[in-house]
C-alpha positions as CSV (number, residue, x, y, z in Angstrom):
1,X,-24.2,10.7,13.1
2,X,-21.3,10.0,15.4
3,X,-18.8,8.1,13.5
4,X,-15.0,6.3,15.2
5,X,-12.4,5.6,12.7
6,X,-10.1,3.1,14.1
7,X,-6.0,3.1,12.8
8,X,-3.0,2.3,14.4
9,X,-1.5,4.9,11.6
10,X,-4.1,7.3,11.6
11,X,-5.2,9.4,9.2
12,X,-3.6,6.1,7.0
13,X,-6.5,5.3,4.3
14,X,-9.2,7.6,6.4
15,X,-6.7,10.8,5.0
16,X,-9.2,11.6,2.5
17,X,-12.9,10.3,4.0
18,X,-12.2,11.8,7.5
19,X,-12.7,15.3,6.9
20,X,-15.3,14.7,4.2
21,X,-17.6,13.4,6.8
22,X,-17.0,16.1,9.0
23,X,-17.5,18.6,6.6
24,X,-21.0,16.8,6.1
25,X,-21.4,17.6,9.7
26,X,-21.0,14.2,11.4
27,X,-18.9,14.1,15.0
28,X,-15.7,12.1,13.9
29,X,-13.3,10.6,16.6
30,X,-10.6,9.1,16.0
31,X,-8.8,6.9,18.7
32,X,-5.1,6.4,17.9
33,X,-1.5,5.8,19.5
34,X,-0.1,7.7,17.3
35,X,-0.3,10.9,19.3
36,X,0.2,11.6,22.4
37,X,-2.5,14.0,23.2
38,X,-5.9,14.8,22.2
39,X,-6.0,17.0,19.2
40,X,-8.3,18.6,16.4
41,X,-7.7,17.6,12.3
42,X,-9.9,19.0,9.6
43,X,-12.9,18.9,12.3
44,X,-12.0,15.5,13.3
45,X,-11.2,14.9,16.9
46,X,-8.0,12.7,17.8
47,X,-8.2,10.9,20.7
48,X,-4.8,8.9,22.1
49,X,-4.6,6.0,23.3
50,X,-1.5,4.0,24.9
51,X,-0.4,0.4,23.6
52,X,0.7,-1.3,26.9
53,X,1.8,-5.0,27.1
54,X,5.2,-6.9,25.5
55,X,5.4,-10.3,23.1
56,X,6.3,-12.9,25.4
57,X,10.1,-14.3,24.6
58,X,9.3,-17.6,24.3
59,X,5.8,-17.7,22.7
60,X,5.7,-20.1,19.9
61,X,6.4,-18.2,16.3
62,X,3.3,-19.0,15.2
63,X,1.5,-17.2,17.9
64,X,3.5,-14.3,17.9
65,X,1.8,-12.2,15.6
66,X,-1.7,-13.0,17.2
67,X,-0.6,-11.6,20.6
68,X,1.1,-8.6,19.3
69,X,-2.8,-8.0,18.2
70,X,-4.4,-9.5,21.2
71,X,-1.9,-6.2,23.1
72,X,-2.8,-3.9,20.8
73,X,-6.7,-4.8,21.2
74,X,-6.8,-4.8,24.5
75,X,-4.8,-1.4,24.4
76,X,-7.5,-0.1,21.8
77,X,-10.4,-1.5,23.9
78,X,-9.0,0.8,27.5
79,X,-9.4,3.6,25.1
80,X,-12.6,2.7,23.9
81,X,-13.7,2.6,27.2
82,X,-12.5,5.5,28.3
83,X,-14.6,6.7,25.3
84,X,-17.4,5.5,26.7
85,X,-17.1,7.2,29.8
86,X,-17.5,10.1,29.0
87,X,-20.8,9.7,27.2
88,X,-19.4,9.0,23.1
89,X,-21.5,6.2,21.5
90,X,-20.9,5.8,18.0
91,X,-23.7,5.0,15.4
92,X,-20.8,3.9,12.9
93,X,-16.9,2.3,13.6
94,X,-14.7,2.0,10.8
95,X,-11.5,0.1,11.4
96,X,-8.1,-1.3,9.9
97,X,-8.4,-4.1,11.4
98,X,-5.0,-5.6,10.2
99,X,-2.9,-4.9,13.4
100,X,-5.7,-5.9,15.5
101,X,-6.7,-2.7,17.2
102,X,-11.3,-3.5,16.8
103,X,-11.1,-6.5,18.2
104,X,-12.7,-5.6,21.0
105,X,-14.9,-2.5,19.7
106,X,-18.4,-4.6,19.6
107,X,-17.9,-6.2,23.7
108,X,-18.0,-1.3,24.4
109,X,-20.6,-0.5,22.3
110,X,-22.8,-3.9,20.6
111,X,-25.4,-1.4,18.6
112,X,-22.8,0.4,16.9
113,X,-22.2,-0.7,12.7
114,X,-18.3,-2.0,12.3
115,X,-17.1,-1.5,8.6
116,X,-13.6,-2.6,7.7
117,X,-11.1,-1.9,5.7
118,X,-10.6,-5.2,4.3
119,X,-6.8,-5.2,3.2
120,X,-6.0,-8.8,3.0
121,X,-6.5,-12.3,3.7
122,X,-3.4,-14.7,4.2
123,X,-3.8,-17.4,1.7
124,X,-1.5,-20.5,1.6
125,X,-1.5,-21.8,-2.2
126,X,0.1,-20.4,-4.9
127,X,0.7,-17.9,-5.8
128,X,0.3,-15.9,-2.6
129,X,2.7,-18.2,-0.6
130,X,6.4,-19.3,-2.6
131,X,5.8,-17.5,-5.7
132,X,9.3,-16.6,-5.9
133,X,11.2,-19.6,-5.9
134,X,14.4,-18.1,-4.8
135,X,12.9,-17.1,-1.3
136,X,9.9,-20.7,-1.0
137,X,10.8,-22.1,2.2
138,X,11.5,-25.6,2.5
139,X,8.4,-26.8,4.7
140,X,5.6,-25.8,2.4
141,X,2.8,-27.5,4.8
142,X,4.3,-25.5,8.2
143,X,4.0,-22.3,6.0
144,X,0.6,-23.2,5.3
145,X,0.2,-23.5,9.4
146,X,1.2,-20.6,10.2
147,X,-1.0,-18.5,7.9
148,X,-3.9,-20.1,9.0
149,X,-3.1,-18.8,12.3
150,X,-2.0,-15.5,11.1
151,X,-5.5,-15.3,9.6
152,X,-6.7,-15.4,13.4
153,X,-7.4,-11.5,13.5
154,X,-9.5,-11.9,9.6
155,X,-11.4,-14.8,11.4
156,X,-12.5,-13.0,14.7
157,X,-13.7,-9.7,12.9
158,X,-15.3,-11.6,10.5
159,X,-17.5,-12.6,13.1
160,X,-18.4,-8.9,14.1
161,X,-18.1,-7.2,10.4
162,X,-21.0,-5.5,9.7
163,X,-19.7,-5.1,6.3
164,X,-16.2,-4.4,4.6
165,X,-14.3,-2.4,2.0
166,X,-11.5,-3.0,-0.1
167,X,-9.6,-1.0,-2.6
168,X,-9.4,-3.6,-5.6
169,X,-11.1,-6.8,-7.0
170,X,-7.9,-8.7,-5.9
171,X,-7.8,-7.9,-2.6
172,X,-11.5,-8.3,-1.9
173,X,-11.2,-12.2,-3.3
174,X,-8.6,-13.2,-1.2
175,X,-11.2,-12.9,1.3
176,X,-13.6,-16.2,2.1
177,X,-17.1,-16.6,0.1
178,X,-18.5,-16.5,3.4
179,X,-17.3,-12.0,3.6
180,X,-17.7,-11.7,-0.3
181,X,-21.4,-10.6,0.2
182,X,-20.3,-8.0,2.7
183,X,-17.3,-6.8,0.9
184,X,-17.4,-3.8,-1.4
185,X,-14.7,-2.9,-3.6
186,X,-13.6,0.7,-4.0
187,X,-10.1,2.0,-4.1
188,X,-8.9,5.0,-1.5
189,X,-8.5,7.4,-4.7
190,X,-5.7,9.4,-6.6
191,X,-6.1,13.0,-6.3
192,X,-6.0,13.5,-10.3
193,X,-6.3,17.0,-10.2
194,X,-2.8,17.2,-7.7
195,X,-1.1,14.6,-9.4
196,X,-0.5,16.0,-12.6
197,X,1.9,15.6,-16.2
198,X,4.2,18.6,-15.3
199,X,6.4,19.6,-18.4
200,X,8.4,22.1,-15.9
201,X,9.1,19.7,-13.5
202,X,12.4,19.5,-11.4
203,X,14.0,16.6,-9.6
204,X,17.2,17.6,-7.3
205,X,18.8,15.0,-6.5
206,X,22.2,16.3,-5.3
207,X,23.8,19.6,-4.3
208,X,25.2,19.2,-8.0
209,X,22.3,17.9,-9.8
210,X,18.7,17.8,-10.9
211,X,16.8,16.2,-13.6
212,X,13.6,17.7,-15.6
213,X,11.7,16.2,-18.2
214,X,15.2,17.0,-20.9
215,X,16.8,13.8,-19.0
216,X,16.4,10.5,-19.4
217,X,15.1,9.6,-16.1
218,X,13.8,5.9,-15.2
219,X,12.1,5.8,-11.9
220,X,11.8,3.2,-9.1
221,X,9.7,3.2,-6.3
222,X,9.2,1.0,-3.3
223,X,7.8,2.0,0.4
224,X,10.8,0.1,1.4
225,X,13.4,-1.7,-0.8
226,X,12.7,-5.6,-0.9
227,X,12.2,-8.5,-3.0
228,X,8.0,-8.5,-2.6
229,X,8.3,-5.3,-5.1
230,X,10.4,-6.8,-6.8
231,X,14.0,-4.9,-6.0
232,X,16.2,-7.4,-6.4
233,X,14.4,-8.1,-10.4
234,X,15.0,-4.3,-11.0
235,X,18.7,-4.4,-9.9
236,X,19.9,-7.9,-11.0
237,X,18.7,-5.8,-14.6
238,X,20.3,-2.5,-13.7
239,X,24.1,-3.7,-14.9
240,X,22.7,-4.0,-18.4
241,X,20.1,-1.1,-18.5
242,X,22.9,1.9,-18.1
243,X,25.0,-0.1,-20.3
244,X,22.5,-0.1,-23.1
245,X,21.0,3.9,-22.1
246,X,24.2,5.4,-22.1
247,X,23.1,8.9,-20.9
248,X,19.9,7.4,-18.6
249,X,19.6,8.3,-14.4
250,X,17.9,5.7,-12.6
251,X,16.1,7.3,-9.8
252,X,15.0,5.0,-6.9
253,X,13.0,6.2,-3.8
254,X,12.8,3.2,-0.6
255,X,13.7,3.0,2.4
256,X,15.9,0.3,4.1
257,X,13.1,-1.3,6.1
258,X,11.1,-4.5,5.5
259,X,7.1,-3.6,4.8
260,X,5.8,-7.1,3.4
261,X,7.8,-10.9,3.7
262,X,10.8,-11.5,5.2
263,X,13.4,-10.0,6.7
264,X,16.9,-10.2,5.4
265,X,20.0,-11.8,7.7
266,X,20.3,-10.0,10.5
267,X,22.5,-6.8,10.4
268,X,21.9,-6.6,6.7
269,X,19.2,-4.8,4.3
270,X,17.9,-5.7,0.9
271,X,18.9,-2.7,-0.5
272,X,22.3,-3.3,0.1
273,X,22.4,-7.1,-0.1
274,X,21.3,-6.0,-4.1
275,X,23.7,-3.2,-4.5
276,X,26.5,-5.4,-3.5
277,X,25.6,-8.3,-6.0
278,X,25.8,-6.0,-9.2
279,X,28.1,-3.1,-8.1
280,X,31.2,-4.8,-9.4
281,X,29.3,-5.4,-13.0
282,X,28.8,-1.4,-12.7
283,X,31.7,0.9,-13.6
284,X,31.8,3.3,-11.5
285,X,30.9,6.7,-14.3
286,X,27.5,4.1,-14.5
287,X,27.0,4.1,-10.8
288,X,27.3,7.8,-10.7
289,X,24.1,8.0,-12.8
290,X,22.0,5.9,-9.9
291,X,20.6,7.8,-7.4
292,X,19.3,6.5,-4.1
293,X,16.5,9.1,-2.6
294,X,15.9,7.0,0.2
295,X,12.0,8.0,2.0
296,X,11.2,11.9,0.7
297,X,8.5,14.4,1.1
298,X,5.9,13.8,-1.3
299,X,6.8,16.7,-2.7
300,X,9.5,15.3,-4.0
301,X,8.1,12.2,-4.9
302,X,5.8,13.9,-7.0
303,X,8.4,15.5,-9.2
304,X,10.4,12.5,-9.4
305,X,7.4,10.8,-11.1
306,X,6.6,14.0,-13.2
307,X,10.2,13.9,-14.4
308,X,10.1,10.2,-15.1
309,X,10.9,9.4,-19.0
310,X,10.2,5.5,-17.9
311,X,8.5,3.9,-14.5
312,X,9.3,0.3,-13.6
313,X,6.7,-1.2,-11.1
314,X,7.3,-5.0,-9.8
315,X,5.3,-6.5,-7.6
316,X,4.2,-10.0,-6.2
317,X,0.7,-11.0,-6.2
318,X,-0.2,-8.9,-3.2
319,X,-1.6,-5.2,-2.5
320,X,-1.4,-2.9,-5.1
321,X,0.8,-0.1,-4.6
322,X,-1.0,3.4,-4.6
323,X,2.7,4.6,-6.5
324,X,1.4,3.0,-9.5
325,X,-1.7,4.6,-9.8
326,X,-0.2,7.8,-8.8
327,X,2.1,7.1,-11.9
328,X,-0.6,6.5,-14.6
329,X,-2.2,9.9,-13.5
330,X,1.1,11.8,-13.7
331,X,1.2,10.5,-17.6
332,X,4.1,8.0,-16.9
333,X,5.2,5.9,-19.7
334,X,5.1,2.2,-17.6
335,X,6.5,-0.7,-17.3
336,X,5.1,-3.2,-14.7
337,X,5.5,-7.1,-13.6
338,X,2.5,-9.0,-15.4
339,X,1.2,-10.0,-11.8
340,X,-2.6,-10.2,-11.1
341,X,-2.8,-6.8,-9.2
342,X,-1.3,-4.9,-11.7
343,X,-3.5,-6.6,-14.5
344,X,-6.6,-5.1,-12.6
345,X,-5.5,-1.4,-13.5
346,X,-2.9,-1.8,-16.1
347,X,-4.0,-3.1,-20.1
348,X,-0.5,-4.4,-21.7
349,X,-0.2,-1.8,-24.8
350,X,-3.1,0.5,-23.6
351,X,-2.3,2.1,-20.8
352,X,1.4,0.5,-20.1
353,X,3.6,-2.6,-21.0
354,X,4.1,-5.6,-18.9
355,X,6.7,-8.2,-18.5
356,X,7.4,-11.3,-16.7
357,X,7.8,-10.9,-12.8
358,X,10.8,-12.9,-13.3
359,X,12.1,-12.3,-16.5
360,X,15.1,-9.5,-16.1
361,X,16.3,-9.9,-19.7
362,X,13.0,-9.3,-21.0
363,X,12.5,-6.2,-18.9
364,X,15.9,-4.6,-20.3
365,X,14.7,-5.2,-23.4
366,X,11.6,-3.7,-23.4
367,X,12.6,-1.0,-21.2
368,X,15.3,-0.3,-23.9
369,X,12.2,-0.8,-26.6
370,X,9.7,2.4,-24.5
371,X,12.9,4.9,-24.2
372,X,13.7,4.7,-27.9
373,X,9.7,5.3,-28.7
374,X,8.4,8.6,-27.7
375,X,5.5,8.1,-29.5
376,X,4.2,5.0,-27.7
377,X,5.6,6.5,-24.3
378,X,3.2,9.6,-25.1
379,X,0.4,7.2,-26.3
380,X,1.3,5.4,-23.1
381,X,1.2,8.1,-20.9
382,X,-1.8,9.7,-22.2
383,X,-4.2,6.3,-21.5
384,X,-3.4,5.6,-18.1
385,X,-3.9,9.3,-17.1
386,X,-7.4,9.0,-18.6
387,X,-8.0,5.9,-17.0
388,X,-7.0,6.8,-13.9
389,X,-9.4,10.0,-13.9
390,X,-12.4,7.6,-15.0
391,X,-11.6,4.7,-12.6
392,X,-9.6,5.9,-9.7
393,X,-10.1,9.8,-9.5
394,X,-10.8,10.7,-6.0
395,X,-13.4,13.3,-5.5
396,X,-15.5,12.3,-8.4
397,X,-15.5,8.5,-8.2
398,X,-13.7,6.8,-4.8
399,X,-14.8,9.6,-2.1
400,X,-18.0,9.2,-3.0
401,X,-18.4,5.9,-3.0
402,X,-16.9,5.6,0.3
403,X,-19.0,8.5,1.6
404,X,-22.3,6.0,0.4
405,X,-20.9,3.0,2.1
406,X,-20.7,4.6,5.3
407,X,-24.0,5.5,4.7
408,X,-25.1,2.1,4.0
409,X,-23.3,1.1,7.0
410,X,-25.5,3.2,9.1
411,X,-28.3,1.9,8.1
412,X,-27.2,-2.0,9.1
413,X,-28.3,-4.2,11.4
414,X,-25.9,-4.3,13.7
415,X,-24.1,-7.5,14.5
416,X,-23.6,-8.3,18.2
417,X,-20.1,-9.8,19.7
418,X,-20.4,-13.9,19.6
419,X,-19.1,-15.7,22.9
């Protein structure tokens, strides 16, 4: 079978099913702008392709995003047709379609099977849109708007989806009734077996320091610092957690971009806009023991979860973060924002404890509550490793099951590109 994965990132969430369908002797392309020229990955063959076009200045704001797909469809669809040239039909294409690269992928090849990776759908009620209040925008209805419209790219692949995956239940149902039917749920996978309790685990942090699993060690992790993970929760509680755990290091990995909502005043980042609210309620031999990693090597990422005596996870309603589960299979004790994502993977007093998105005095306390118990942090631990093996493991349960739906894919009728 020839198969074209489709991601503006790639391998992205194709890391792990990629090679696997190579090694099962399929011809795998992958068409990409993320290199520059044509290369070979665990029997998969990368293929470049160039994004050319610009946003238009003075496009209205609630087209903007739409274009910036329309230019990177368009810029997918040369490649694909360069493809095409030179004789590569695909039986199966499966695409991220979030940044709008498949548009066009049915109009070069109408007999090939499209399955997408079904990430999101924009939806304008609570409590996707304003659920933190200290960031709703005034005009409720032209947020509403907009979101329809950002929903563009969902709509037109809808059209042309021969069917669709999506790595949880509350992803999936964000998605119209009309896809549900097409939709299957099945997370990317953890790789248990990598990410493991380590009892001789090291954390350097500095040229002078580094933590094992003798430390008090709480644990933070965002892709980037910002409130839709809930940073500014975390630090707003950070004065009163190293006042209560006198002998605690509060390790926090992010970067200083902006992955999900808005972006802060211009010039500024979240991370610092948060560190400036609650340095001055931090003396400084406090601060000393917070320790900003910034973006590391997974490497290190892994040890700073295998040291971790406590993770905090926050999150809005909104994708799951593949940190957390990584965290229940390293045997972290953890505490996470009582948010319907996490409620999917996370059973308050079985495999973790939850609190209140909002509430930071309640998540002092009960962080204060899990680092004075090593018996329920073990307990803890313990169940969310096991759960994470039976549910989320990824060689015996999630690669296969996205091994069958490409399979199943195959074997669809395809669905031809609408005028």
């Amino acid at each position: 079978m020839k198969i074209l994965l489709i991601h503006q990132n790639f391998p992205g969430q194709y890391k792990h099913l990629a090679p696997a369908l190579a090694a099962q002797g399929h011809q795998v392309v992958a068409l990409t702008p993320k290199v520059k020229e044509p290369t070979k990955w665990q029997g998969v063959a990368i293929v470049p392709y160039e994004i050319k076009g610009a946003s238009s200045k003075d496009i209205h704001p609630w087209l903007a995003d739409f274009e910036t797909k329309i230019i990177r469809g368009t810029s997918c669809y040369r490649g694909a047709m360069m493809l095409k040239q030179r004789g590569f039909e695909p039986d199966v294409i499966c695409a991220h379609h979030g940044w709008g690269e498949s548009l066009f992928l049915k109009d070069v090849w109408p007999t090939a099977r499209l399955g997408l990776y079904c990430e999101l759908y924009h939806l304008s009620t609570k409590p996707f849109v304003n659920f933190d209040p200290e960031f709703a925008k005034e005009n409720q209805l032209g947020d509403g708007l907009r979101l329809r419209m950002k929903n563009l790219n969902n709509r037109l692949h809808e059209e042309v989806m021969d069917a669709g995956i999506s790595p949880t239940r509350f992803q999936a149902a964000t998605f119209p009734t009309r896809w549900q039917d097409r939709i299957t749920v099945a997370h990317d996978g953890v790789d248990t077996d990598l990410v493991v309790p380590n009892p001789d685990a090291v954390l350097k942090v500095s040229d002078d320091l580094s933590l094992t699993r003798q430390d008090e060690v709480i644990t933070f992790i965002n892709r980037n610092l910002e409130p839709y993970r809930g940073y500014h929760i975390f630090m707003r509680a950070l004065p009163q957690i190293l006042k209560r755990r006198k002998n605690a290091h509060v390790v926090i990995i992010g970067g200083d971009e902006v992955s999900y909502g808005s972006k802060p005043p211009r010039g500024q980042t979240w991370k610092q806009i948060y560190i400036d609210e609650v340095r001055g309620r931090i003396p400084t031999p406090d601060w000393n023991r917070v320790h900003f990693l910034g973006r590391v090597p997974y490497a290190t990422y892994l040890s700073m979860i295998q040291v971790s005596r406590a993770h905090v996870y926050l999150t809005y309603p909104f994708v799951l973060s593949w940190s957390l589960l990584e965290a229940m299979s390293a045997e972290c004790a953890i505490l996470a924002s009582d948010t319907d994502p996490v409620r999917e993977v996370l059973q308050e007093d079985e495999t973790g404890w939850m609190v209140d998105f909002f509430d930071g005095d309640a998540l002092v306390d009960r962080l204060d509550a899990l680092l004075d118990d090593s018996g329920t942090r073990e307990r803890l631990g313990k169940a969310a490793r096991v759960f994470a093996r039976e549910n989320y493991d990824l060689r015996t349960i999630c690669l296969p099951q996205h091994l069958e739906w490409v399979d199943q894919l195959a074997q669809l009728e395809p669905r031809p590109p609408l005028d």
